[in-house]
TORTOR-531149 format. One record per atom (N, C-alpha, C, O): z, x, y. Coordinates in steps of 0.02 Angstrom, whole numbers, plus 50000, padded with zeros to 5 digits. Example, Ala and Ser with C-alpha at 12.3 -4.5 7.8 and 13.67 -1.06 7.14 Angstrom:
<atoms>
503905066049716503905061549775503905066049835504235071249834503545064249888503575068449947503945064550002504025067050057
</atoms>
This chain:
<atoms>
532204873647792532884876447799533314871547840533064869047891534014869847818534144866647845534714869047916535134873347905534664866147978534904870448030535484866248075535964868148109535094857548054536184856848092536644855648042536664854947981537014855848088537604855348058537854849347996538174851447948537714842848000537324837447954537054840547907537234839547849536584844947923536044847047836536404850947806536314851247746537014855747842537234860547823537824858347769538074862147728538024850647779538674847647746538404843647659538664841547608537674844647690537334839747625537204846047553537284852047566537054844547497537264847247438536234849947446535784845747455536104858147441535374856447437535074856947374534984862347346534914851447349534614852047275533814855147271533494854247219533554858347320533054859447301532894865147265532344865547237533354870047260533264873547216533394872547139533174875347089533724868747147533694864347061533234861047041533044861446983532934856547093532264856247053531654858947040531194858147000531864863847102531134869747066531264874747026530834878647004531984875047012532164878946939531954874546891531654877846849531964867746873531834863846831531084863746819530874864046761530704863446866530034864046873529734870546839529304871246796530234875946882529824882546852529984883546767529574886246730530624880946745530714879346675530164878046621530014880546567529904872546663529384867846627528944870346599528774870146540528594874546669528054876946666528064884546626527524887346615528704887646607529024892346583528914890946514528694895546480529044884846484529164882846430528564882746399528424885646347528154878946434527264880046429526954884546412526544884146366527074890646449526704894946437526964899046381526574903246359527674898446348527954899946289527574896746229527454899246174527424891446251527044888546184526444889446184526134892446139526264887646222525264894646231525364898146200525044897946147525844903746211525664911446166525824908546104525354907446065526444907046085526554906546010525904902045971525804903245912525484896846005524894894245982524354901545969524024903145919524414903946015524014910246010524094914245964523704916245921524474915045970524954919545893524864918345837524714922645796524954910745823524784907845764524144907845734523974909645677523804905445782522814906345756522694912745738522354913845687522994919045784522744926445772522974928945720522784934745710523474925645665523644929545607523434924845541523304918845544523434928245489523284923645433523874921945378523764918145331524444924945387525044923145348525174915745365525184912745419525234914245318525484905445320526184904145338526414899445370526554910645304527254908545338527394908645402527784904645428526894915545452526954919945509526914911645544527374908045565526294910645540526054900745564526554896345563526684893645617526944894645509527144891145508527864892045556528024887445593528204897245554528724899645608528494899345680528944899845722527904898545701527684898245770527534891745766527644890345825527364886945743527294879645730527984878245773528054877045833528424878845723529384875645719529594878745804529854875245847529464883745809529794885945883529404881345932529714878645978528574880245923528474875345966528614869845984528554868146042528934864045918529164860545911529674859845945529754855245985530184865145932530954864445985530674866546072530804863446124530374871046067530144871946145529994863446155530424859846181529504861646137529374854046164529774848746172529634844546215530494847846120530864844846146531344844946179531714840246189531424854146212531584855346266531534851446331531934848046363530604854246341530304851746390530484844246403530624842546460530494840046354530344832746358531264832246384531454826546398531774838146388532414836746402532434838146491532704834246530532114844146508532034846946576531724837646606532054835546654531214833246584531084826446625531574825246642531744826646700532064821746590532594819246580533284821546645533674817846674533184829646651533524831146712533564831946780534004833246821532494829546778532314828546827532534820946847532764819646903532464817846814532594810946839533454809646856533704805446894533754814046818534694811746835534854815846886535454815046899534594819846922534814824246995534494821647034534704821147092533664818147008533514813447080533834807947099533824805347155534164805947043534544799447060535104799647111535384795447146535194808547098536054807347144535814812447218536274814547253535134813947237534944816347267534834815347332534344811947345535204817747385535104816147457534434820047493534124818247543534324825247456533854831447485533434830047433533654826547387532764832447432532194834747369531814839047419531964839847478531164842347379530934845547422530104841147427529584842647456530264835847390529654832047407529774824347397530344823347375529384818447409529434811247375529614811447297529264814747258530204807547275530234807047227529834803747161529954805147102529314798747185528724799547158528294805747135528044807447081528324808047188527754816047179528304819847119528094821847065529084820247141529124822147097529214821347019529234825946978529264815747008529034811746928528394811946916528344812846856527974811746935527454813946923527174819846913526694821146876527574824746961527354832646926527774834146849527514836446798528454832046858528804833946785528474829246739528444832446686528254824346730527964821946685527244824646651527104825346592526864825946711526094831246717526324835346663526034834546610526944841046668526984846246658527274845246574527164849446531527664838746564527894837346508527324835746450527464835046390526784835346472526254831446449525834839046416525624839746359525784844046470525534849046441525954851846388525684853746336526574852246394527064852246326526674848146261526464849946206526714841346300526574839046226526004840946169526034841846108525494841146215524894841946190525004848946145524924849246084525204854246188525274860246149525644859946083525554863746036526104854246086526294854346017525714849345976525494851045921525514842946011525044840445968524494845445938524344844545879524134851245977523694854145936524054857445863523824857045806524744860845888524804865145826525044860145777525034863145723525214855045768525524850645732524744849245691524694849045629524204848545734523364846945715523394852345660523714850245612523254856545654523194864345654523644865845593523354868445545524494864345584524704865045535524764859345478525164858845432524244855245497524394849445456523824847945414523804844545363523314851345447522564849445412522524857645355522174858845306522924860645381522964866645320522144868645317521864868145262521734871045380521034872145391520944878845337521424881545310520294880945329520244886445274520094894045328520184899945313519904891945372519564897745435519714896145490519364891445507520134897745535520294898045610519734901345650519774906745679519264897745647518384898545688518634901645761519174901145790518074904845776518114908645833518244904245903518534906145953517884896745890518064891745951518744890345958518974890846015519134888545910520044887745909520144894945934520354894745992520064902045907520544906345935520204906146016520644907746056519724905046041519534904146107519634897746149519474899046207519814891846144520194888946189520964888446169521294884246199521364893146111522044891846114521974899546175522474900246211521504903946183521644908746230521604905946316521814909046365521364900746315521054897946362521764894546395522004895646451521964890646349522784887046343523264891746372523684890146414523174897746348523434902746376523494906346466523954907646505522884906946467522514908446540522824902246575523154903246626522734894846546522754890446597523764887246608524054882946642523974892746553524794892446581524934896946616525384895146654524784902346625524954908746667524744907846741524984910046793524214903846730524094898446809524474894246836524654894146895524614890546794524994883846776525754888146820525884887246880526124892346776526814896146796526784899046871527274898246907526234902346895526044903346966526064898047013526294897447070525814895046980525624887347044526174882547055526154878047097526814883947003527434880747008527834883847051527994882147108527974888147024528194895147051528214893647138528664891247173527484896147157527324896547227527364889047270527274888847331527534882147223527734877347262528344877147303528464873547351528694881747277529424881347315529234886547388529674887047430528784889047395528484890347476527914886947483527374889847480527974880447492527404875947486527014875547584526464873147595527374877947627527004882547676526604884647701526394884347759526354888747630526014894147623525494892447574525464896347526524964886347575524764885247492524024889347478523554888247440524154893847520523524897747487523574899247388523204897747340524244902947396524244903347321524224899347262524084901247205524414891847290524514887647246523814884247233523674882547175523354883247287522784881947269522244885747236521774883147205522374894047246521884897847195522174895247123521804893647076522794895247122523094893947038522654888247025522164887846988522924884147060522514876647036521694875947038521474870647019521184881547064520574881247061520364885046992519924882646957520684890846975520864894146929521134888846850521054890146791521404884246875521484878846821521084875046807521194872546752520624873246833520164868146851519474872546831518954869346835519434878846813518964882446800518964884146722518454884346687519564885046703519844884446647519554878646590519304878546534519724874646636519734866946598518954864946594518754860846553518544868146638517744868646614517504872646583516964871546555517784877646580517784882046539517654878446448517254878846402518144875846460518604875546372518054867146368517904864746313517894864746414517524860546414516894862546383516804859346331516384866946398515784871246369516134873846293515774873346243516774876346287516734878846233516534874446179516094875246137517164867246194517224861446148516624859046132516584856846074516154858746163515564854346160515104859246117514884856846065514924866046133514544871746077514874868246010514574865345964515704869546020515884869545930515744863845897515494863945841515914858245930515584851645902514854852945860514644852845803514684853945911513804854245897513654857245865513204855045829513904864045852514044868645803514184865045730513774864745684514844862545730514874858945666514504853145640514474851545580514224850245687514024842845682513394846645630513364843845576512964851545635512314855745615512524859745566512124862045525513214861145564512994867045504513694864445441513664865945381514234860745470514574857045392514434849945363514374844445388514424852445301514384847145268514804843445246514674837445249515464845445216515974843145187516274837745238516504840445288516324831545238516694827145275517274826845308517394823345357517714831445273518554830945276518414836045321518644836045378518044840445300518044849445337517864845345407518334844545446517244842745426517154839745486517774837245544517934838845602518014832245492518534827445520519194832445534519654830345569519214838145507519804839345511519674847145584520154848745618518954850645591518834853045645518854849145675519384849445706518464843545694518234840145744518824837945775518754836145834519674837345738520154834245776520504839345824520724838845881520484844645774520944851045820520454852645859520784855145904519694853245882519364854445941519854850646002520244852546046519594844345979519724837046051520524840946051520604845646090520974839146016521624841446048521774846846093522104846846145521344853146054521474860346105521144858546163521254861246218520654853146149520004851946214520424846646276520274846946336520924842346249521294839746301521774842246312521984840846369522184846646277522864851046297522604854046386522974854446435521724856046380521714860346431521504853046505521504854746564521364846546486521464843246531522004843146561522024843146623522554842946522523234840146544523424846046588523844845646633523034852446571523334857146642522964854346699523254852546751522334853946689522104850046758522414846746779522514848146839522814840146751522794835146775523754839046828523894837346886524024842146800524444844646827524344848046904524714846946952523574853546900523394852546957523014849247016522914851747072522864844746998522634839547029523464835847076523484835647137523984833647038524644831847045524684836447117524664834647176524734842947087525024848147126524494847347216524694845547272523904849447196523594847247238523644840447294523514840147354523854836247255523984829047288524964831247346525184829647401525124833647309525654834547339525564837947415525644835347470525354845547397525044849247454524684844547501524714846947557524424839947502524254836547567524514831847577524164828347614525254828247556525514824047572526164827347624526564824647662525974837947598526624838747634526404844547682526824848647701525644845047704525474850547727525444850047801525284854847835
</atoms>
């Protein structure tokens, strides 16, 4: 808080960038569900309309960077190093991406069966944005990081999680298909849904790094 008179004349942007932040991570977890959405139904059109919204959500997200970087530029206040903070909006842009790289996987290989391993780490994707939105969220009382570190252990549990899953389904397929293309074309949307859920890690890991640069 700022208390002389000096801080009181300066412009405080920090709530803009943790509106921008909580955006991000807002945006994220919009495209989780609609990934979710998509695997759980079998209409091709229903899919393909949750595809296209992810698409624009993502080049949303990749616009929220973009605003991170032009308010830090004119920024006297932040609420952290401006390093830390390019590096969290980028973290967070990244889980964007991926979420669209899986469904782009997903609507492009035109699969015949949405296997029980895809509808279980796009749920996982899910779990690990509703974390993800908490742990942003609660940075702006960064204070207090009890909450922000259950989110982020909670992410990081996630991401082993979906780690055990990925590795069954592999193995799974590697033993029981034959068809080549069928292979090549599970085996890609696994790894994607299987790193979408790194990139939340790697977000809290970021987050984490911050918390002790400012604790």
């Amino acid at each position: 808080m700022k208390t002389s008179f000096f801080g009181q004349m300066l412009p405080d942007n920090n709530h803009v960038f943790y509106g921008l932040f909580n955006r991000a991570s807002a945006i994220s977890a919009n495209m989780a569900k609609l990934l979710y959405e998509a695997v759980s139904q079998n209409a091709i059109h229903g899919q393909t309309t949750h595809f296209g919204q992810i698409s624009r959500l993502k080049i949303e997200a990749t616009e929220l960077k973009r605003q991170v970087y032009a308010v830090s530029g004119k920024a006297l206040i932040s609420p952290f190093e401006r390093n830390d903070m390019y590096a969290l909006v980028t973290a967070l842009v990244n889980v964007a991406d991926y979420i669209d790289i899986s469904a782009r996987r997903i609507n492009l290989y035109t699969i015949d069966v949405i296997t029980a391993p895809i509808k279980e780490l796009c749920s996982l994707i899910v779990q690990a944005s509703v974390q993800l939105e908490k742990c942003v969220h609660a940075l702006s009382n960064i204070r207090h990081p009890e909450p922000i570190t259950e989110s982020c252990n909670q992410i990081k549990q996630l991401e082993h999680y979906a780690d055990t899953v990925h590795g069954k389904a592999v193995a799974a397929l590697n033993a029981e298909e034959t068809d080549i293309f069928q292979l090549i074309k599970y085996g890609e949307i696994y790894a994607a849904l299987e790193r979408t859920t790194d990139k939340f890690e790697h977000v809290a890991y970021v987050v984490e790094s911050i918390l002790v640069k400012n604790s």
